[in-house]
N, C-alpha and C positions, 0 to 999 in steps of 0.2 A: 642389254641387247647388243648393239654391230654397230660398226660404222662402217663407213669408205665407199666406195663405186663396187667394189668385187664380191657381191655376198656370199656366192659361193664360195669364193676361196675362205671368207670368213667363216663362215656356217664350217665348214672342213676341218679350220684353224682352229676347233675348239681344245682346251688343253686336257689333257687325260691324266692327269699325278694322280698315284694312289694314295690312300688315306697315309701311309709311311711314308712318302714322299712329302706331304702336304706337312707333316709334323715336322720334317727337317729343316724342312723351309721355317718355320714358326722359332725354332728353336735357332738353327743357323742366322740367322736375318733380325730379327727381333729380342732374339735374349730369351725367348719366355718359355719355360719346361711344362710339354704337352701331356695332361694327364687323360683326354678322353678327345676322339676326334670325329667327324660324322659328315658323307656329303649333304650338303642342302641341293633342292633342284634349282637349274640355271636355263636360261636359253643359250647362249652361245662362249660365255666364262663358264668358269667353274669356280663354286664356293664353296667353304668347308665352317663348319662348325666346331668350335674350338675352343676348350675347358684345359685351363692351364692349371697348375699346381704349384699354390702358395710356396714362397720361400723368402726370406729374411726380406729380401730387398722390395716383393712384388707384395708383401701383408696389405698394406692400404687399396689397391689398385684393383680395376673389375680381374674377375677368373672366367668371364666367356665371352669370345671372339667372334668374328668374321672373318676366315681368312678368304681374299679375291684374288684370283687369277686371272687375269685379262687372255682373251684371245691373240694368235700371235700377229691378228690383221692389227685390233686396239692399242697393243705391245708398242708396236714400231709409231705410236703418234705419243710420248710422254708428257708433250704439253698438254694433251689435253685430260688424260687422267692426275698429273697435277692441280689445272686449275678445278676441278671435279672436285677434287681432293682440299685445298683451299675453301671452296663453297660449300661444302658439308662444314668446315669449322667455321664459317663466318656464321651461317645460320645456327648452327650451334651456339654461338655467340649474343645472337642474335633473339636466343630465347625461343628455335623452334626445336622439336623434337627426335633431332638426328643424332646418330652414333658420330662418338670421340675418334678421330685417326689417330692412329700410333704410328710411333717414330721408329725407325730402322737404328740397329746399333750404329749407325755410321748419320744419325740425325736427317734421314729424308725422310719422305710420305712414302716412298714406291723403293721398290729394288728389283732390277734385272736380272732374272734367272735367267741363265741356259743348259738348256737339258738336252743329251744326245738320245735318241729316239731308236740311233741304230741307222739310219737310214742318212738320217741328217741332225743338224743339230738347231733346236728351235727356240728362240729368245721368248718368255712371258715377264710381264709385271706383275709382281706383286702388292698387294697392301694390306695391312691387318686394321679393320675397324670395331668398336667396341661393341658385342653383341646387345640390340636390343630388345627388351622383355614387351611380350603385350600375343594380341590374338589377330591373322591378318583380318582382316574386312569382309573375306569369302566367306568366312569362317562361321559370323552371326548374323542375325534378323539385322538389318540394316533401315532405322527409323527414317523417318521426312528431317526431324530435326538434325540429326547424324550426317545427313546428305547436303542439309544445310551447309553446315559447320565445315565442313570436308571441301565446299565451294569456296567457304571463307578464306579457307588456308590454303588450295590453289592461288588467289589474288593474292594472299597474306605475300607465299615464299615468291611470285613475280613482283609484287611493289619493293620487297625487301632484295633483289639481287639488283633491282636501280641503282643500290649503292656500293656494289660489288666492283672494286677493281682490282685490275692483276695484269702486271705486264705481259701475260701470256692469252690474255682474255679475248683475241681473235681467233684463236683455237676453236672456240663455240660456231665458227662459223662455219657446219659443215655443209658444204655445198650440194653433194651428191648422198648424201646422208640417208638411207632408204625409212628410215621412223622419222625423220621432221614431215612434217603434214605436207607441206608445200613440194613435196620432190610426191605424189600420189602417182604423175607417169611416170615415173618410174616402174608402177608395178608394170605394167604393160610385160615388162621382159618373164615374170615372173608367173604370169595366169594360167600357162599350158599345166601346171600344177593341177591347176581345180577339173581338167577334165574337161569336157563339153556338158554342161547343163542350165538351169536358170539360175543359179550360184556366180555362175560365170557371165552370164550374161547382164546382170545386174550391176555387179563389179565392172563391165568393161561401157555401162552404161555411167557408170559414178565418175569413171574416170575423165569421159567423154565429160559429162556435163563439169566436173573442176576445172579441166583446161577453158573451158567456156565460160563459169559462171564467177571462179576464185581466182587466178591468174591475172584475170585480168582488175580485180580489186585490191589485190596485195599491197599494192603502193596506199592505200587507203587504210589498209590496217596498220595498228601503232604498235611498234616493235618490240620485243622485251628480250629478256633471258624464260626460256621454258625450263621446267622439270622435265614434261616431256610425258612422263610413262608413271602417272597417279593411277594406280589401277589398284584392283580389289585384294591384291598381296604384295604391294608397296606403302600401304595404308596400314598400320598397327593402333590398334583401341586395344584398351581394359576398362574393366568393368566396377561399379560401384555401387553400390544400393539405392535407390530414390526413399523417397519420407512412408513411399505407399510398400517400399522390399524390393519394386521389379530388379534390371539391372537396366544401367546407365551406363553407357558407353563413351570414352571421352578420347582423341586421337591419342595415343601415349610415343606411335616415332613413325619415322618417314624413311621410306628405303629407297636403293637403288636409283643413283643420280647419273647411269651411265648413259642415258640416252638424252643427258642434257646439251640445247644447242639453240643457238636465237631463232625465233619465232615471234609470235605473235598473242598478246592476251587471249585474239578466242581462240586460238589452236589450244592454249593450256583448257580455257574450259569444257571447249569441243571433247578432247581427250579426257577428261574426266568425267563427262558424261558417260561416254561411250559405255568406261570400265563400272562406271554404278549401274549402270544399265546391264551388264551383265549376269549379279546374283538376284539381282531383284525381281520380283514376281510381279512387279507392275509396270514394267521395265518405259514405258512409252510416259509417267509419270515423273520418274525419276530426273529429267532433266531441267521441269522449273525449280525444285529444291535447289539446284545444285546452282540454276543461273543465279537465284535470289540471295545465295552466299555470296557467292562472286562478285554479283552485281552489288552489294552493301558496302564493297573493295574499291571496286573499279567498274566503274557502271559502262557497258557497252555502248559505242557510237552504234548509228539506225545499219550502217552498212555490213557492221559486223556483226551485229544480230542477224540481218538477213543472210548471212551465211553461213550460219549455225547448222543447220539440216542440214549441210548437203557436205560441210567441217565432220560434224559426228557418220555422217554416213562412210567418209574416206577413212576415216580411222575403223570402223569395222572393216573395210575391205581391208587396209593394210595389215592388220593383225592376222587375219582369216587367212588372205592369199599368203602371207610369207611364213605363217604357220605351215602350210600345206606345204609349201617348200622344205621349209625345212623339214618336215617330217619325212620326204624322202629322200635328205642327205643322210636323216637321223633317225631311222626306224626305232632305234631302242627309246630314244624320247620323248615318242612318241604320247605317252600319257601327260606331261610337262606341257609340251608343245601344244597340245589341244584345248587345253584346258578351256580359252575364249570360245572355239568351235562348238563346244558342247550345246551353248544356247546362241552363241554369235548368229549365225546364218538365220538363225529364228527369225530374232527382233531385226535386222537388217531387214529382210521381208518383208515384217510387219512396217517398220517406218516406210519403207519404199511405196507397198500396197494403199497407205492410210495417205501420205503423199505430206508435202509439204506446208501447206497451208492449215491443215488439222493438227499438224505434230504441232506446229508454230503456236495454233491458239493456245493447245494443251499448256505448253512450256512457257509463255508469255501469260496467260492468267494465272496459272499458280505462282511467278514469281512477285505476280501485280499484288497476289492478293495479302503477300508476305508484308508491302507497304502500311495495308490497315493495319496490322498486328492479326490478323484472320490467316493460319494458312492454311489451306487445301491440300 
């Protein structure tokens, strides 16, 4: 996704290289000869899908890519798609399921393109990661036990970056950051997008109640590194047979570390809620699965439980309002861009309507009941 204070200038900032463009860069910068190339969709980088062909020196080594292009706002911060860069190969390390980075012929993670535009000439980062195989999350029936597991490994990859250091590791600390959960007034700048309706007014009631009810608890939440942006196409499974034929579904890789930045344990699970809640057909269910993985992690203090509902609530508004934004920097992305809208405003609705105290028991019994070995 963006970083910085200026989102528009980022949202504007997105990079346009055409797929022959994108090849030279792969080939120029990395060594590696492109035999097939293809955009993937982006919110505000551009990514390319990228099939290289085998030759003498590259026979052992994968033949399908990720090439990323950062935006030229992300561009101009390189310590922080370094350290990015770093924490994909520790967790890697680590034994979780994220893509290999590749080295630049001149042995870095990233390299500085500049590209003359005609108008002007505008600096992007590069980086090639190893593409990985599986199906995203959107994709299938997504079970109680799947949403478990999927909870687990939100607390897994925060207990595991505890041990993450990097002299550039203040980088993560972006202040004005519009996706860290904690910057939500922020949207304020951002609502004349939605229009005048009950969409809006919901959203400018969320916001109202975070500066009231989260702001002033912060200092009470225990701090971590987030992923950030665990959602239903950053989440890759494959599938395997059970004893009875169905299929089994087991995480197989984790995408997209670009919206990583200190936080808080329930911001990660908040945010992971959100996005399971979004293909699911019982969406208002989905959230005690997902706390009882977590909670098996890193079991929730009472204050940051009680701030769960109203955590999941600012992350639909933020995804929905800055979607709406950007889709009219971005008309043509528009199908990309919406994808959360499609049922987002629904369930926001419905949690709103049903209120806090309901959603709570929903989500707090079914994690209870995951204790007996019973779950709901």
């Amino acid at each position: 996704m963006s970083s910085g204070d200026d989102q528009q200038s980022q949202a504007l900032a997105k990079p346009t290289f055409t797929e022959v463009q994108a090849s030279a860069v792969v080939e120029s910068v990395f060594g590696l000869k492109v035999s097939k190339i293809q955009p993937l969709p982006s919110y505000d980088d551009q990514n390319f899908h990228v099939h290289i062909s085998k030759t003498k020196d590259t026979t052992d080594g994968p033949i399908e890519y990720v090439l990323k292009i950062s935006n030229t706002e992300s561009s101009k911060n390189p310590d922080l798609i370094e350290v990015q860069n770093h924490i994909i190969m520790f967790l890697k390390a680590a034994g979780f399921p994220t893509a290999s980075v590749c080295r630049t012929k001149g042995d870095n993670t990233t390299s500085l393109m500049s590209i003359d535009s005609g108008t002007e000439i505008k600096s992007y980062l590069v980086r090639l990661l190893t593409y990985l195989p599986g199906k995203p999350i959107a994709k299938i029936p997504v079970s109680t036990q799947l949403l478990y597991e999927i909870g687990t490994l939100a607390a897994k990859l925060d207990k595991a970056l505890e041990k993450f250091h990097h002299p550039k590791l203040s980088s993560l600390h972006r202040e004005n950051f519009i996706w860290n959960l904690k910057n939500i007034p922020l949207l304020e700048k951002y609502v004349d997008a939605l229009g005048r309706n009950r969409n809006r007014e919901i959203v400018e009631q969320v916001i109202q109640l975070f500066k009231e009810e989260i702001m002033t608890k912060l200092s009470h939440f225990r701090e971590c590194i987030n992923h950030g942006d665990l959602n239903d196409h950053n989440i890759l499974v494959e599938s395997s047979k059970s004893a009875f034929g169905d299929a089994v579904y087991q995480v197989s890789g984790i995408l997209d570390f670009d919206d990583m930045s200190y936080g808080y344990y329930v911001f990660e699970v908040a945010i992971t809620i959100m996005y399971m809640m979004i293909e699911s057909n019982n969406p208002i269910q989905v959230g005690g699965h997902i706390l009882a993985g977590f909670e098996s992690i890193i079991p929730l203090t009472a204050v940051e439980r009680s701030a769960l509902f109203l955590l999941v609530c600012s992350r639909f508004c933020q995804s929905l309002v800055m979607a709406a934004y950007s889709c009219q920097l971005h008309p043509e992305n528009k199908e990309y861009l919406m994808i959360t809208a499609k049922t987002g405003w629904k369930h926001l609705q419905q949690m709103f309507d049903m209120g806090k105290k309901a959603v709570e028991e929903i989500w707090f019994e079914t994690a209870k009941s995951y204790e007996s070995g019973i779950s709901l």
